[in-house]
LOKE-895833 format. One record per residue (C-alpha): x, y, z. Coordinates in pm, whole numbers, padded with zeros to 5 digits, always signed. Example, Ala and Ser with C-alpha at 12.3 -4.5 7.8 and 13.67 -1.06 7.14 Angstrom:
BEGIN
+01230-00450+00780 +01367-00106+00714 
//
This chain:
BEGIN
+05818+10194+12333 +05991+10080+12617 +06369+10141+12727 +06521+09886+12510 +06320+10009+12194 +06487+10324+12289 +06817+10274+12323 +06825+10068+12026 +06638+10332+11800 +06940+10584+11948 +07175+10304+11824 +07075+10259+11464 +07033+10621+11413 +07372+10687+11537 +07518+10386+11310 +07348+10532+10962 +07474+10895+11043 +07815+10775+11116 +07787+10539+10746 +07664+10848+10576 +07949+11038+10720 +08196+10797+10589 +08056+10781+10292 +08036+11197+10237 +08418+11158+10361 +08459+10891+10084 +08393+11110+09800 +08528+11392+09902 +08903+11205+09894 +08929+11011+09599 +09035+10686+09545 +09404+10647+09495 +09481+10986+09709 +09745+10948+10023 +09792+11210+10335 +10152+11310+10442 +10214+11546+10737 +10548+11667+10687 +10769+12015+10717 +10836+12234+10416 +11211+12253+10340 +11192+12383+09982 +10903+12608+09789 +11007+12704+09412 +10667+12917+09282 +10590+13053+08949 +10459+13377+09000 +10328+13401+08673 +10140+13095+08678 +10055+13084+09077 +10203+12678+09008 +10502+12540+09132 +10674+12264+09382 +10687+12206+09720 +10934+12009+09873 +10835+11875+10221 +11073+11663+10474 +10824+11392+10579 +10761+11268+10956 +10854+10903+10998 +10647+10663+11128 +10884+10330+11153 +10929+10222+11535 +11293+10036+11615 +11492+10281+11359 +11682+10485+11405 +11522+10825+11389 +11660+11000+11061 +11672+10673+10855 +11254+10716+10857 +11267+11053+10721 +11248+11109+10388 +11178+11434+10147 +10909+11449+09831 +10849+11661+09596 +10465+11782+09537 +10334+11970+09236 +10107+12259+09332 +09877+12297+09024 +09609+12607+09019 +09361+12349+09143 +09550+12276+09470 +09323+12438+09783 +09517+12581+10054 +09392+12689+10422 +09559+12769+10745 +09460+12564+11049 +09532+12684+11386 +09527+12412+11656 +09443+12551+11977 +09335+12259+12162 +09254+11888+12107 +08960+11929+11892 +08981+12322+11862 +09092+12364+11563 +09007+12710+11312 +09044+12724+10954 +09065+13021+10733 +09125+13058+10399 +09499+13048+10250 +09710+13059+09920 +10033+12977+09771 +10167+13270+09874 +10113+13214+10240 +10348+12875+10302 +10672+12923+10439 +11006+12710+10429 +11020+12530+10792 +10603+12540+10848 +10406+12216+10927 +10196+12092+10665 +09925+11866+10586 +09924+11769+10209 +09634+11519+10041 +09797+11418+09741 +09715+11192+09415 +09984+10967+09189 +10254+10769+09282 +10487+10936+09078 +10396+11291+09022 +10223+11327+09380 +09997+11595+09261 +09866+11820+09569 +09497+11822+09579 +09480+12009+09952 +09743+12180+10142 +09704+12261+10518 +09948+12488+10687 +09899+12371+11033 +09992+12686+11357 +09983+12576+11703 +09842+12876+11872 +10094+12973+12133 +10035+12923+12539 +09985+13174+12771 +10244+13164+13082 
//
């Protein structure tokens, strides 16, 4: 096999992993879901039921307006099902996750919410996202 063969074998191999990868990504979000990266401004928690509602003031995305006409809050439903975790971003592509609950999210923390429904926006995953702090 000469040089060619090689580099092309390299090629395909690295085109089926990154397919399967999509794919395993595919199913793990489910159709009809949507990601929002947003602040919490608002947490109202049923102890009782470990449910509840999270309101977050979304980050807006809309270039040429001004900036607080593209920032908008929504409401998310936290059922028992909803996963939480705590990210701490140290560095572009450092990131470590550990485990997390309801309990654990503050009013004015980052978030990272996968959601489902237009108009109930269920909350499938919540990430509470730290940015670990520099050293000076």
């Amino acid at each position: 096999m000469g040089l060619r063969g090689l580099v092309a074998l390299v090629g395909l191999s690295i085109a089926f992993s990154g397919a399967a990868l999509s794919e395993a990504n595919a199913t793990l979000i489910k159709k009809g879901t949507h990601t929002v990266h947003g602040v919490v401004t608002a947490i109202k928690m049923d102890s009782n039921t470990g449910t509840g509602v999270i309101t977050v003031k979304l980050h807006g995305k809309k270039k040429g307006a001004a900036a607080g006409a593209a920032e908008k809050e929504v409401t998310f439903h936290v059922s028992l099902t909803t996963k939480f975790e705590k990210v701490v971003h140290a560095a572009k592509g450092q990131n470590t996750r550990e485990p997390a609950s309801f309990k654990h999210l503050v009013q004015g923390e980052h978030v990272v919410i996968v959601a489902e429904g237009k108009g109930t926006h269920e909350a499938l995953t919540v990430a509470i996202v730290h940015k670990k702090a520099k050293k000076t």
